[in-house]
C-alpha positions as CSV (number, residue, x, y, z in Angstrom):
1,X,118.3,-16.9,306.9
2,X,121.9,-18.1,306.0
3,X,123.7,-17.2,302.7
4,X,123.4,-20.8,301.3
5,X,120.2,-22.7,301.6
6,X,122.0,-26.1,301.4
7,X,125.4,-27.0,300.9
8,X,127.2,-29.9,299.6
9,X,130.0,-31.6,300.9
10,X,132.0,-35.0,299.9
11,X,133.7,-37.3,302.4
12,X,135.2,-40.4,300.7
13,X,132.8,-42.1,298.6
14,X,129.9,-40.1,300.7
15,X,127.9,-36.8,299.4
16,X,126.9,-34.9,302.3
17,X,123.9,-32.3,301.6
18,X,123.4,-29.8,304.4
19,X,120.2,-28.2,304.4
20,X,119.9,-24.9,306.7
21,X,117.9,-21.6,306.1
22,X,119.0,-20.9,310.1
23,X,115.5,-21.5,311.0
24,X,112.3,-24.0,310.9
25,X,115.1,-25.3,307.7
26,X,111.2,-24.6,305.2
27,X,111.0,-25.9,302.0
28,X,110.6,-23.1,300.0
29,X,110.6,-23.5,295.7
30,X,114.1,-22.0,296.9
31,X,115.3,-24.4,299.0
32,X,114.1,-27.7,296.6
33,X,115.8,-25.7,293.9
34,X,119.1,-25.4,295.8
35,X,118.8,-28.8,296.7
36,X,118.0,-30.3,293.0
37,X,121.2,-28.4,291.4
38,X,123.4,-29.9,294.1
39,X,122.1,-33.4,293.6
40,X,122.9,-32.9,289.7
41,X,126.5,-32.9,291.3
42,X,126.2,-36.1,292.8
43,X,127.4,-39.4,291.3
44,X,124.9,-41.3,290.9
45,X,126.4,-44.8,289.5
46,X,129.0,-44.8,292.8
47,X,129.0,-43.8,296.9
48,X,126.1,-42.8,298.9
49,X,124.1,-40.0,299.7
50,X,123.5,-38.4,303.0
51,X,120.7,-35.6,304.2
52,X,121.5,-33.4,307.3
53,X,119.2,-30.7,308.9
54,X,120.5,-27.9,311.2
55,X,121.1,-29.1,315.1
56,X,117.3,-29.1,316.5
57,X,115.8,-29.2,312.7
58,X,115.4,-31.6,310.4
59,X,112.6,-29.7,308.6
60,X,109.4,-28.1,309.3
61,X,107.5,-28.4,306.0
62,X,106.5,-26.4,303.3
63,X,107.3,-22.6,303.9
64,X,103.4,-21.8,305.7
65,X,104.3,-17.8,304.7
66,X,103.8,-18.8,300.9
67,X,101.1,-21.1,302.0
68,X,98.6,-18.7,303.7
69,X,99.9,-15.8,301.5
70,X,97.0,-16.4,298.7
71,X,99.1,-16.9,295.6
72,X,97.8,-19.7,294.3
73,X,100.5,-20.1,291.7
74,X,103.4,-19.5,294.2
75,X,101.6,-22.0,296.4
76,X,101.4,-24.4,293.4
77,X,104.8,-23.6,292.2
78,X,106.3,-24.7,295.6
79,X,104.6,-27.6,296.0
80,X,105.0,-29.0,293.1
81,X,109.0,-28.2,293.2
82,X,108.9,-30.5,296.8
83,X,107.1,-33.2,295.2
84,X,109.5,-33.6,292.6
85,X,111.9,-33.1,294.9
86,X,110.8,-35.8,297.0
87,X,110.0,-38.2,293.9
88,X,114.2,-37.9,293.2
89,X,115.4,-38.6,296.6
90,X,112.9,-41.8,296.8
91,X,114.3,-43.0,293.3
92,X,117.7,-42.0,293.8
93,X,120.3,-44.9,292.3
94,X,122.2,-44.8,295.2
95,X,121.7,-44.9,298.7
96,X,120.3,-42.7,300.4
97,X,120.9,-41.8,304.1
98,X,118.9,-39.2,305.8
99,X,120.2,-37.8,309.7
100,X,117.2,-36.5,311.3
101,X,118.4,-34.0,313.3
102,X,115.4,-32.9,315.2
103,X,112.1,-32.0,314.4
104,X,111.1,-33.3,310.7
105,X,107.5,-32.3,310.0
106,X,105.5,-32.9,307.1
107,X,107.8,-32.1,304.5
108,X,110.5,-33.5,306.9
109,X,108.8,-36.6,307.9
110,X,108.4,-37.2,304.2
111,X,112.1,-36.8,303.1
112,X,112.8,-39.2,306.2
113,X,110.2,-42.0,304.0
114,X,111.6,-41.3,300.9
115,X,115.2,-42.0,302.6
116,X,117.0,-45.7,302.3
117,X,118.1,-45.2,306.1
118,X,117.1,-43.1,308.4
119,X,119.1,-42.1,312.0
120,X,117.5,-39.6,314.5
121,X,119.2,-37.5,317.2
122,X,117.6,-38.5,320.4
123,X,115.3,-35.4,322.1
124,X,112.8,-33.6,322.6
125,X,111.5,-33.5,318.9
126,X,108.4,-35.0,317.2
127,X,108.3,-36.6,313.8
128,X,105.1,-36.8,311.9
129,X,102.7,-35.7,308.8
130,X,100.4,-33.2,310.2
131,X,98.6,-32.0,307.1
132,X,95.2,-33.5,307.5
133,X,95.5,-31.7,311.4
134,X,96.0,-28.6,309.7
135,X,93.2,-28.7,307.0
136,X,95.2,-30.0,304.6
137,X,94.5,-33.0,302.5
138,X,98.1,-35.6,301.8
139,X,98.3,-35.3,297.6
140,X,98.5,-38.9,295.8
141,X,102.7,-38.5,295.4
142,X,103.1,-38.2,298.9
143,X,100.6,-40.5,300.1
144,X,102.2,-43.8,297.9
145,X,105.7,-42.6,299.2
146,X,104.1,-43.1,302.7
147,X,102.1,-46.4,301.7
148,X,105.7,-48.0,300.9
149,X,107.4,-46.7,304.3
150,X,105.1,-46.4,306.7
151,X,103.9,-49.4,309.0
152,X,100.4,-50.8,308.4
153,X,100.1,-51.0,312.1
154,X,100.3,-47.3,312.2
155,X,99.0,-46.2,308.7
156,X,95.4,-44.9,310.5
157,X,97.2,-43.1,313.2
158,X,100.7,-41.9,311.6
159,X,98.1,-40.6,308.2
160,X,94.5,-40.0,309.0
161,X,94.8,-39.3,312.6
162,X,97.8,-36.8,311.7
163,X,99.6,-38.0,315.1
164,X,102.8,-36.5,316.0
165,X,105.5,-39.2,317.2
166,X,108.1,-38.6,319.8
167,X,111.6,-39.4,318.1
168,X,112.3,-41.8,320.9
169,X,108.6,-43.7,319.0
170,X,109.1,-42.7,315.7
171,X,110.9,-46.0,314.8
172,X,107.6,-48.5,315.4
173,X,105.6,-46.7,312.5
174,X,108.6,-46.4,310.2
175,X,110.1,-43.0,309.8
176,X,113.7,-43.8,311.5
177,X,115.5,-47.0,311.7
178,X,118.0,-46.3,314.6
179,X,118.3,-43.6,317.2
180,X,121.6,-42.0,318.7
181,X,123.0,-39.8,320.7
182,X,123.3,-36.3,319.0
183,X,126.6,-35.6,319.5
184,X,127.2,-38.9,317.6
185,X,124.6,-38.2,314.5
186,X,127.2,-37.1,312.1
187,X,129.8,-39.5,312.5
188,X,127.1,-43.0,312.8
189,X,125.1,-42.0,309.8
190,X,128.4,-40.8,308.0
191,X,129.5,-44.4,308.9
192,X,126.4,-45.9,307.6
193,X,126.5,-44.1,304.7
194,X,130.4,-45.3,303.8
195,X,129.5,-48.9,304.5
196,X,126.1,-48.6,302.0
197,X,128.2,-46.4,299.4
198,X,130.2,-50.6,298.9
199,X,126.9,-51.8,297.7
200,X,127.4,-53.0,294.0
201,X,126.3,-50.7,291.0
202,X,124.4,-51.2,289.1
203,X,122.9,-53.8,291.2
204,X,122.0,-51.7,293.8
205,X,120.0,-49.5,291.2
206,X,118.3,-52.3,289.1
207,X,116.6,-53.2,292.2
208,X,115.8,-50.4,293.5
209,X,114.2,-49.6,290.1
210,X,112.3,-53.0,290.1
211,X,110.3,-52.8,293.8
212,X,109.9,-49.2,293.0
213,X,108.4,-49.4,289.3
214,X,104.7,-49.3,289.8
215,X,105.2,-46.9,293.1
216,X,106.7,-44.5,290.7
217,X,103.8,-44.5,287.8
218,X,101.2,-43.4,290.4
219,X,103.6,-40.9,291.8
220,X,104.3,-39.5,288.7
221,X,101.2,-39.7,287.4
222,X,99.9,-37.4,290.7
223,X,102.4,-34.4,290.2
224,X,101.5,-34.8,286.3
225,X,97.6,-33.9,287.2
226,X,99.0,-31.3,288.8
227,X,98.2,-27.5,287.4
């Protein structure tokens, strides 16, 4: 595991978040904790804001050692933290670019719907919500963030049937927008990011705050009914 969870970097009018544990890049309570203290340092009324996973990782989920370790409340404790986590990044003011950087699994895939743009490296790396695979039913906040993103063509088979996608595939059902060579992640969705940090505030904001409104109620109400 590295010293710093996530890191937080500025380039022009662009904050870049960095998310690396130097593995499967988990969402721990940790690492949404890191990450929600270094969003409190990003403007949110100017610029943009771009996600980065570690080189082969976007994320892997929730951290399955606190999952299977049979503390209910640490389970419940980290879940909750990713929802809310999730629930920001969806309604942040500003855009939001997210480089997927390889493999972005549950957890991942859903930062990748909750994102304004999404860029993938191309490779061998799947993208996809496998909870219901693994015994796991999708919780209401989740599940509308997916409703808004995800194609209706592939709702059934990106959802229910829990299928993994390829990331050269993973554009059809909605979790990327563009693919590119990996070498070249960085720099396009850095580029992407600077040209969508020009968008007008608080224009950009009101908007977003109107087609998101009544999303936002049943997402909030979910993590609310939560213990």
């Amino acid at each position: 595991m590295t010293e710093e969870l996530a890191t937080l970097k500025t380039e022009g009018d662009v904050s870049m978040i960095t998310f690396d544990d130097g593995k499967a890049n988990v969402f721990s309570l940790a690492m949404s904790q890191t990450i929600e203290k270094l969003l409190d340092e990003v403007s949110e009324d100017k610029g943009a804001l771009l996600l980065i996973g570690r080189p082969g990782m976007f994320s892997a989920g929730f951290d399955l050692k606190v999952m299977s370790s049979g503390d209910g409340e640490a389970v419940q404790e980290m879940v909750k933290g990713g929802f809310k986590l999730l629930r920001r990044i969806y309604s942040f003011p500003r855009p939001v670019v997210a480089a997927c950087s390889g493999h972005g699994i549950a957890l991942g895939a859903f930062i990748l719907l909750c994102s304004d743009y999404r860029i993938g490296a191309e490779g061998e790396f799947i993208i996809g919500a496998n909870e219901i695979r693994n015994n796991m039913s999708i919780p209401e906040p989740i599940l509308e963030i997916a409703k808004s993103r995800l194609t209706k063509t592939h709702w059934y088979r990106a959802i229910l049937n829990a299928e993994m996608y390829p990331m050269s595939e993973a554009i059809a059902p909605g979790y990327l927008d563009e693919l590119v060579k990996p070498e070249k992640l960085k720099e396009i969705a850095l580029g992407r990011a600077t040209d969508l940090a020009t968008l007008g505030h608080p224009v950009y904001q009101i908007t977003k705050e109107l087609d998101q409104e009544e999303i936002l109620k049943r997402i909030d109400s979910g993590i609310n009914s939560m213990p």
